[in-house]
C-alpha positions in Angstrom: 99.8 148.6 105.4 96.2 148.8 104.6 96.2 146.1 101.9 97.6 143.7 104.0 94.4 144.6 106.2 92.2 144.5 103.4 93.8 140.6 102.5 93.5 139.5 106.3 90.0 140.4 106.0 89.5 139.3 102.7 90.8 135.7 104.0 88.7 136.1 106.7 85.2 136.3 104.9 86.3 133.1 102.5 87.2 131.4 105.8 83.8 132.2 107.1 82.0 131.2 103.6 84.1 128.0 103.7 82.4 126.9 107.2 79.2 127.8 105.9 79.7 125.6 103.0 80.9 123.0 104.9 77.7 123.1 108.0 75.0 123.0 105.2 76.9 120.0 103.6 76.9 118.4 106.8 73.5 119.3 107.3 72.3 117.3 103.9 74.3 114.8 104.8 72.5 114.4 108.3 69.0 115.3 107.4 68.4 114.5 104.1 71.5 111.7 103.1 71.4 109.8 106.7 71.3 106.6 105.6 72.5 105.1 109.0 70.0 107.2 110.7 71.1 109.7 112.6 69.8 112.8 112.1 67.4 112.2 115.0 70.4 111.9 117.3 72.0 115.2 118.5 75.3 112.6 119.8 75.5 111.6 116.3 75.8 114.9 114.3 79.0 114.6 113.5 78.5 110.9 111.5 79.4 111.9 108.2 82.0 115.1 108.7 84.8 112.8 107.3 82.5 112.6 104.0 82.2 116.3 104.1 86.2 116.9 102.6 85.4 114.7 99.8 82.4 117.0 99.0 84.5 120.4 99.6 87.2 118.7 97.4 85.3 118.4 94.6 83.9 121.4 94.4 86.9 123.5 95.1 88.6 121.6 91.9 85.8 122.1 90.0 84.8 120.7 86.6 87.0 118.0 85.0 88.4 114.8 85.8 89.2 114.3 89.4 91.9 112.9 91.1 90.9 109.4 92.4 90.0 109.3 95.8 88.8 105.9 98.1 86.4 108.0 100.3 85.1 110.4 96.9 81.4 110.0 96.4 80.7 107.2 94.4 83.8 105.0 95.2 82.6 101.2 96.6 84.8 102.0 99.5 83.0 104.9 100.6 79.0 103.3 99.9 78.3 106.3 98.4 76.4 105.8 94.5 75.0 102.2 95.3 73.4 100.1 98.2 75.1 97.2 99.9 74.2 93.7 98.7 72.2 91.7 100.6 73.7 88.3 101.3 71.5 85.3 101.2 
């Protein structure tokens, strides 16, 4: 009975790290990424949290090519890698 205690706890602490992970993404996104311009604006905080799985994603499957992904960073779809053209 105490190892499945130990794994509860275990999963616990990588649970914990996982959110921690994901709040300092979200703060780099917000602060230092922002490019709408929220960061200023404690109603907006939670802008770019759908951009945040794409970031955990990638990092959880590590090194290698990735599955494709519209909302990856990089992808035209998701404005991440280049800035919109300006129309004349």
């Amino acid at each position: 009975m105490s190892l499945g205690v130990r794994q509860t706890q275990t999963m616990t602490s990588k649970e914990q790290r996982a959110r921690e992970i994901q709040e300092t993404i979200r703060d780099v996104l917000v602060h230092d990424w922002d490019p709408v311009g929220v960061g200023g604006v404690p109603e907006a905080q939670d802008e770019y949290d759908s951009y945040v799985g794409a970031f955990t994603d990638s990092w959880y499957q590590g090194p290698g090519p990735r599955k494709s992904r519209s909302t990856s960073p990089g992808s035209s779809k998701s404005g991440w890698g280049s800035r919109p053209r300006r129309r004349l």
